[in-house]
C-alpha positions as CSV (number, residue, x, y, z in Angstrom):
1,X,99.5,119.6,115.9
2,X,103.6,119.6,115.8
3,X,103.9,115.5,115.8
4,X,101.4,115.5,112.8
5,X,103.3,118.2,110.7
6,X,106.8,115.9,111.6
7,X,105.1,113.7,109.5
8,X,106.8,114.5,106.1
9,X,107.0,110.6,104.3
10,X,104.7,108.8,102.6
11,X,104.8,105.2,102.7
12,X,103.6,102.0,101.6
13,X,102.8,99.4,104.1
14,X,103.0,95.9,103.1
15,X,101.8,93.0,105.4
16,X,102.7,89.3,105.4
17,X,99.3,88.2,105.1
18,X,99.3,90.1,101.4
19,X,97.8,93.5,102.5
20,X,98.9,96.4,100.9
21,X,98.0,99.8,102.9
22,X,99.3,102.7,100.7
23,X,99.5,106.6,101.6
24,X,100.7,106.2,105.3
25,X,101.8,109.6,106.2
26,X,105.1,109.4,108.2
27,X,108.2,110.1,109.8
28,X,111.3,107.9,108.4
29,X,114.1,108.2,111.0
30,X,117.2,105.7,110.1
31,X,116.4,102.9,112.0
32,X,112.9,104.2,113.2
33,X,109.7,104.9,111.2
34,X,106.8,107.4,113.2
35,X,103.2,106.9,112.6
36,X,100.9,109.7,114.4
37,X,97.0,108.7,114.6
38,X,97.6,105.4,112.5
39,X,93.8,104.7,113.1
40,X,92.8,101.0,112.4
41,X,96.2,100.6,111.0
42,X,98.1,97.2,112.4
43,X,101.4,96.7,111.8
44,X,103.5,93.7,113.1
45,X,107.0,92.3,112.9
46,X,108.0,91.3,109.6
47,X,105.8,93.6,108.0
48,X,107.5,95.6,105.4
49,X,107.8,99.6,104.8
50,X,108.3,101.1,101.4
51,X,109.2,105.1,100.8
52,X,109.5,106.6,97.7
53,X,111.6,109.7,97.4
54,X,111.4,112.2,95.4
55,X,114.3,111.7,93.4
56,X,112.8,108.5,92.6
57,X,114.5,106.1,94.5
58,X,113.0,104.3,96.8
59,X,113.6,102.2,100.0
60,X,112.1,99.5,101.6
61,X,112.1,98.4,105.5
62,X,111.7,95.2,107.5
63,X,109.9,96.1,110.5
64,X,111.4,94.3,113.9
65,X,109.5,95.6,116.5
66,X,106.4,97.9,116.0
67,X,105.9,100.1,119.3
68,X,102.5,101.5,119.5
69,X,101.4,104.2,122.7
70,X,98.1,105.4,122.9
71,X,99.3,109.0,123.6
72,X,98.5,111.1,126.6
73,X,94.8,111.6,127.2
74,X,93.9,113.7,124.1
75,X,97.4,115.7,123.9
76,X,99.7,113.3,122.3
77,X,97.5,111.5,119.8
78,X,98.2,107.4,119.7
79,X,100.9,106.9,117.8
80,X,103.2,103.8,116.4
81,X,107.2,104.0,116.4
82,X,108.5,100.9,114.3
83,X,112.3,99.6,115.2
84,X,113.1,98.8,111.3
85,X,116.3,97.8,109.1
86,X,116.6,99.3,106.0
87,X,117.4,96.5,103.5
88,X,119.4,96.5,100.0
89,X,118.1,95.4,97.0
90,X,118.5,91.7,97.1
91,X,116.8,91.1,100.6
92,X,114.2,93.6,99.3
93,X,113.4,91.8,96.5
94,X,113.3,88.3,98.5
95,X,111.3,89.7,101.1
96,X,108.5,91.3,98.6
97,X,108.7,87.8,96.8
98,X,108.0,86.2,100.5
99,X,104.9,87.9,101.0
100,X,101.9,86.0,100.2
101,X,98.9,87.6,98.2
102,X,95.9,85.7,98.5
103,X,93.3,85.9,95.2
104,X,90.8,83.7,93.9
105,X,88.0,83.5,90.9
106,X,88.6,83.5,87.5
107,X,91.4,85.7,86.1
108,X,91.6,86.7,89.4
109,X,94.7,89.9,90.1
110,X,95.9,92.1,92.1
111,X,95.9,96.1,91.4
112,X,98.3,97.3,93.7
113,X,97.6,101.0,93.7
114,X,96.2,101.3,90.3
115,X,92.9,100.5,88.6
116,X,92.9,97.4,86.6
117,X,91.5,98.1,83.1
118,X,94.0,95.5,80.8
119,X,92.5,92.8,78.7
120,X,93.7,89.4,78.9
121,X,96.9,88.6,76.8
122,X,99.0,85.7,76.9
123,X,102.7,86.3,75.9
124,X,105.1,83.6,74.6
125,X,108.4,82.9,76.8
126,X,110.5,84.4,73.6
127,X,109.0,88.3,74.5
128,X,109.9,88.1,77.6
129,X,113.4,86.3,77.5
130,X,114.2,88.6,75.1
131,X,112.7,91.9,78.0
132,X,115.3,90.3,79.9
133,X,118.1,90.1,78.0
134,X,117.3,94.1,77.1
135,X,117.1,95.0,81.0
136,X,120.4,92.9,81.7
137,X,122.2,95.0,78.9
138,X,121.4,97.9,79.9
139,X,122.3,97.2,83.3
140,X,125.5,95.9,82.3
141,X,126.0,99.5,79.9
142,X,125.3,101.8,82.5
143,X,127.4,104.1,84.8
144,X,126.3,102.8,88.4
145,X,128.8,100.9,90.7
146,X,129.9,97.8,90.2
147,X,128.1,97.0,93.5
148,X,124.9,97.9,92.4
149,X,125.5,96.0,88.8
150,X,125.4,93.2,91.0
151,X,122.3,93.6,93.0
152,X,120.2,94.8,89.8
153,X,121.6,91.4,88.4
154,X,120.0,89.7,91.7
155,X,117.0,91.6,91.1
156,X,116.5,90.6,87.5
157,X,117.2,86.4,88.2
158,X,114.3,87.0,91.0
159,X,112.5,88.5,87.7
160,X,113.0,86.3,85.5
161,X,112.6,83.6,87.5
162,X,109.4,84.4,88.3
163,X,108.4,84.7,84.9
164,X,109.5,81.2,84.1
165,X,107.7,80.1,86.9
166,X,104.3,80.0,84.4
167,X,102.4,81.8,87.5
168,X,104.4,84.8,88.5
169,X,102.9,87.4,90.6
170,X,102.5,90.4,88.8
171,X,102.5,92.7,91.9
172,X,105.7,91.1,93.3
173,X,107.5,91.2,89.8
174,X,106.4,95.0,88.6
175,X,107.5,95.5,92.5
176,X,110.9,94.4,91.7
177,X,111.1,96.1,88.7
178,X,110.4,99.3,89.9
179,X,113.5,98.5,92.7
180,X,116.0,98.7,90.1
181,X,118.1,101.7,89.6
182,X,116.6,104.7,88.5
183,X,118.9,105.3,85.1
184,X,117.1,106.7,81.9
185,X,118.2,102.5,79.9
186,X,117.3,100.7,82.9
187,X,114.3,102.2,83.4
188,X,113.0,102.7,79.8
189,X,114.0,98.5,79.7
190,X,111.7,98.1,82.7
191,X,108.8,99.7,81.9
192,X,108.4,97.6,78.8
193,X,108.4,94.7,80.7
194,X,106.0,96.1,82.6
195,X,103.8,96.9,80.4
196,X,103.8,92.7,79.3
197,X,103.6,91.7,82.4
198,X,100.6,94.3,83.1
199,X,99.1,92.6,80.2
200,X,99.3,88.9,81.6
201,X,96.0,87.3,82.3
Protein backbone atom coordinates (compact mmCIF):
# COMPACT_ATOMS: atom_id res chain seq x y z
CA UNK A 1 0.00 0.00 0.00
CA UNK A 2 1.98 3.43 -1.05
CA UNK A 3 0.53 5.62 2.07
CA UNK A 4 1.70 2.80 4.50
CA UNK A 5 5.28 2.54 2.97
CA UNK A 6 5.37 6.82 3.35
CA UNK A 7 5.33 5.93 6.70
CA UNK A 8 9.02 6.07 7.52
CA UNK A 9 9.06 7.67 11.56
CA UNK A 10 8.55 6.13 14.55
CA UNK A 11 7.09 7.94 17.22
CA UNK A 12 6.10 8.17 20.68
CA UNK A 13 2.68 9.42 21.58
CA UNK A 14 2.17 10.90 24.78
CA UNK A 15 -1.38 11.97 26.06
CA UNK A 16 -2.48 14.47 28.71
CA UNK A 17 -4.23 12.02 30.68
CA UNK A 18 -0.57 10.21 31.26
CA UNK A 19 -0.83 7.57 28.40
CA UNK A 20 2.16 6.77 26.74
CA UNK A 21 1.53 4.90 23.21
CA UNK A 22 5.07 3.97 21.84
CA UNK A 23 6.04 2.57 18.24
CA UNK A 24 3.51 4.69 16.13
CA UNK A 25 4.65 4.24 12.65
CA UNK A 26 4.56 7.61 10.82
CA UNK A 27 5.07 10.34 8.48
CA UNK A 28 6.77 13.58 10.17
CA UNK A 29 6.11 16.44 7.70
CA UNK A 30 7.27 20.04 9.35
CA UNK A 31 4.22 21.20 10.71
CA UNK A 32 2.20 17.95 9.98
CA UNK A 33 2.51 14.46 11.39
CA UNK A 34 0.60 11.32 9.12
CA UNK A 35 -0.76 8.36 10.83
CA UNK A 36 -2.16 5.51 8.23
CA UNK A 37 -4.52 2.75 9.97
CA UNK A 38 -3.98 4.32 13.52
CA UNK A 39 -6.51 1.64 14.78
CA UNK A 40 -7.90 2.32 18.34
CA UNK A 41 -5.32 5.08 18.52
CA UNK A 42 -6.88 8.59 19.86
CA UNK A 43 -5.12 11.51 19.67
CA UNK A 44 -6.34 15.00 20.70
CA UNK A 45 -5.11 18.56 21.03
CA UNK A 46 -2.47 19.02 23.44
CA UNK A 47 -1.26 15.66 23.06
CA UNK A 48 2.38 15.48 22.49
CA UNK A 49 4.53 13.68 19.65
CA UNK A 50 8.02 12.48 20.23
CA UNK A 51 10.62 11.23 17.22
CA UNK A 52 13.74 9.94 17.74
CA UNK A 53 16.26 10.14 14.91
CA UNK A 54 18.66 8.29 14.12
CA UNK A 55 21.49 10.47 14.84
CA UNK A 56 20.13 10.49 18.20
CA UNK A 57 18.42 13.58 18.55
CA UNK A 58 15.17 13.70 19.06
CA UNK A 59 12.14 16.11 18.71
CA UNK A 60 9.08 16.57 20.40
CA UNK A 61 5.51 18.11 19.02
CA UNK A 62 2.46 19.73 20.48
CA UNK A 63 -0.33 18.54 18.64
CA UNK A 64 -3.01 21.58 17.66
CA UNK A 65 -5.43 20.06 15.75
CA UNK A 66 -5.63 16.20 15.06
CA UNK A 67 -7.50 15.59 11.61
CA UNK A 68 -8.74 12.11 11.30
CA UNK A 69 -10.68 10.69 7.67
CA UNK A 70 -11.88 7.45 7.51
CA UNK A 71 -10.44 6.87 4.04
CA UNK A 72 -12.33 6.03 0.90
CA UNK A 73 -14.30 2.80 1.14
CA UNK A 74 -11.45 0.26 1.57
CA UNK A 75 -8.78 2.22 -0.85
CA UNK A 76 -7.47 4.84 1.28
CA UNK A 77 -7.27 3.26 4.72
CA UNK A 78 -8.53 5.71 7.72
CA UNK A 79 -5.95 7.71 8.54
CA UNK A 80 -5.01 10.81 11.08
CA UNK A 81 -3.08 14.08 9.81
CA UNK A 82 -2.05 16.09 13.05
CA UNK A 83 -1.47 20.18 12.63
CA UNK A 84 1.62 20.25 15.20
CA UNK A 85 4.44 22.78 16.29
CA UNK A 86 7.68 21.52 16.81
CA UNK A 87 8.79 22.93 20.20
CA UNK A 88 12.53 23.73 21.65
CA UNK A 89 13.81 22.36 24.55
CA UNK A 90 12.40 24.45 27.28
CA UNK A 91 8.69 24.24 26.21
CA UNK A 92 9.48 20.53 25.66
CA UNK A 93 10.57 19.95 28.91
CA UNK A 94 7.50 22.07 30.52
CA UNK A 95 5.17 20.40 28.52
CA UNK A 96 6.46 16.62 29.44
CA UNK A 97 6.51 18.00 33.06
CA UNK A 98 2.70 19.15 32.48
CA UNK A 99 1.48 15.80 31.69
CA UNK A 100 -0.09 14.00 34.39
CA UNK A 101 0.71 10.26 35.13
CA UNK A 102 -1.68 8.68 37.22
CA UNK A 103 -0.27 5.59 39.67
CA UNK A 104 -1.27 4.13 42.81
CA UNK A 105 -0.26 1.13 45.36
CA UNK A 106 2.64 0.72 47.14
CA UNK A 107 5.92 1.68 45.46
CA UNK A 108 3.86 2.26 42.77
CA UNK A 109 6.11 3.50 39.02
CA UNK A 110 5.95 3.98 35.90
CA UNK A 111 8.13 1.94 33.14
CA UNK A 112 7.85 3.93 30.24
CA UNK A 113 9.05 1.60 27.52
CA UNK A 114 11.22 -0.62 29.64
CA UNK A 115 10.65 -3.47 32.05
CA UNK A 116 10.94 -2.50 35.67
CA UNK A 117 13.38 -4.86 37.47
CA UNK A 118 15.31 -2.12 40.00
CA UNK A 119 15.15 -2.64 43.74
CA UNK A 120 14.23 0.05 46.00
CA UNK A 121 17.02 2.59 46.88
CA UNK A 122 16.77 5.75 48.50
CA UNK A 123 19.46 8.29 47.68
CA UNK A 124 20.58 11.21 49.86
CA UNK A 125 20.10 14.99 48.25
CA UNK A 126 24.21 15.12 48.31
CA UNK A 127 24.41 12.29 45.24
CA UNK A 128 22.32 13.96 43.38
CA UNK A 129 23.28 17.66 43.87
CA UNK A 130 26.49 16.67 43.24
CA UNK A 131 24.85 14.58 39.39
CA UNK A 132 23.88 17.98 38.85
CA UNK A 133 26.66 19.95 39.37
CA UNK A 134 28.60 17.19 36.95
CA UNK A 135 25.83 17.59 34.10
CA UNK A 136 25.95 21.54 34.41
CA UNK A 137 29.80 21.30 33.96
CA UNK A 138 29.78 19.50 31.27
CA UNK A 139 27.28 21.43 29.68
CA UNK A 140 29.08 24.55 30.36
CA UNK A 141 32.60 22.67 28.79
CA UNK A 142 31.19 21.60 25.73
CA UNK A 143 31.27 22.88 22.07
CA UNK A 144 27.42 23.47 21.37
CA UNK A 145 25.99 27.09 20.82
CA UNK A 146 25.64 29.34 23.25
CA UNK A 147 21.87 29.07 22.53
CA UNK A 148 21.59 25.68 23.34
CA UNK A 149 23.98 26.19 26.68
CA UNK A 150 21.07 28.03 27.64
CA UNK A 151 18.26 25.71 27.00
CA UNK A 152 20.19 22.52 28.46
CA UNK A 153 20.60 24.98 31.54
CA UNK A 154 16.54 25.27 31.46
CA UNK A 155 16.39 21.76 31.11
CA UNK A 156 18.59 20.88 34.00
CA UNK A 157 16.71 23.54 36.76
CA UNK A 158 13.44 21.58 35.48
CA UNK A 159 15.71 18.56 36.68
CA UNK A 160 16.81 19.43 39.45
CA UNK A 161 13.92 20.87 40.62
CA UNK A 162 12.16 18.03 40.38
CA UNK A 163 14.50 16.13 42.33
CA UNK A 164 14.22 18.50 45.21
CA UNK A 165 10.70 18.28 45.01
CA UNK A 166 11.10 14.79 47.35
CA UNK A 167 8.44 13.15 44.80
CA UNK A 168 9.82 13.67 41.31
CA UNK A 169 8.51 11.72 38.44
CA UNK A 170 10.97 9.49 37.21
CA UNK A 171 9.46 9.22 33.67
CA UNK A 172 9.19 13.02 33.35
CA UNK A 173 12.86 13.60 34.71
CA UNK A 174 14.78 10.47 32.71
CA UNK A 175 12.42 12.21 29.79
CA UNK A 176 14.18 15.35 30.21
CA UNK A 177 17.35 14.03 30.52
CA UNK A 178 17.41 12.19 27.53
CA UNK A 179 16.30 15.84 25.75
CA UNK A 180 19.60 17.22 26.43
CA UNK A 181 22.16 17.42 23.80
CA UNK A 182 23.53 14.42 22.42
CA UNK A 183 27.58 15.26 23.26
CA UNK A 184 29.79 12.24 24.46
CA UNK A 185 30.18 14.66 28.51
CA UNK A 186 26.68 15.50 28.59
CA UNK A 187 25.46 12.43 27.85
CA UNK A 188 27.87 10.13 29.90
CA UNK A 189 26.78 12.95 32.97
CA UNK A 190 23.19 11.98 32.16
CA UNK A 191 23.10 8.62 32.17
CA UNK A 192 24.45 8.51 35.67
CA UNK A 193 21.74 10.30 36.86
CA UNK A 194 19.74 8.13 35.29
CA UNK A 195 20.78 5.34 36.59
CA UNK A 196 19.92 7.06 40.42
CA UNK A 197 17.00 8.15 39.58
CA UNK A 198 16.04 4.58 37.94
CA UNK A 199 17.00 3.39 41.26
CA UNK A 200 14.48 5.72 43.35
CA UNK A 201 11.81 3.85 45.11
Amino acid sequence: MVLASMMRDTIQVLKVNGESIPNVRASVQGDKIMIVSPGKLVIGVGDLSRRKMSNGAEETYHVDNPEFSEGSHGAIPPFYTLHVRKLGLPEAAKAIQNITFNVTGHNARINNNSTDSSTNVVHSSNQFSRHISQLRSAVTESEISGEAKSEAGEVIDEVESQLKSGKPTRSVVIALLNALPKVTAVTNAAASLIKLVKELS
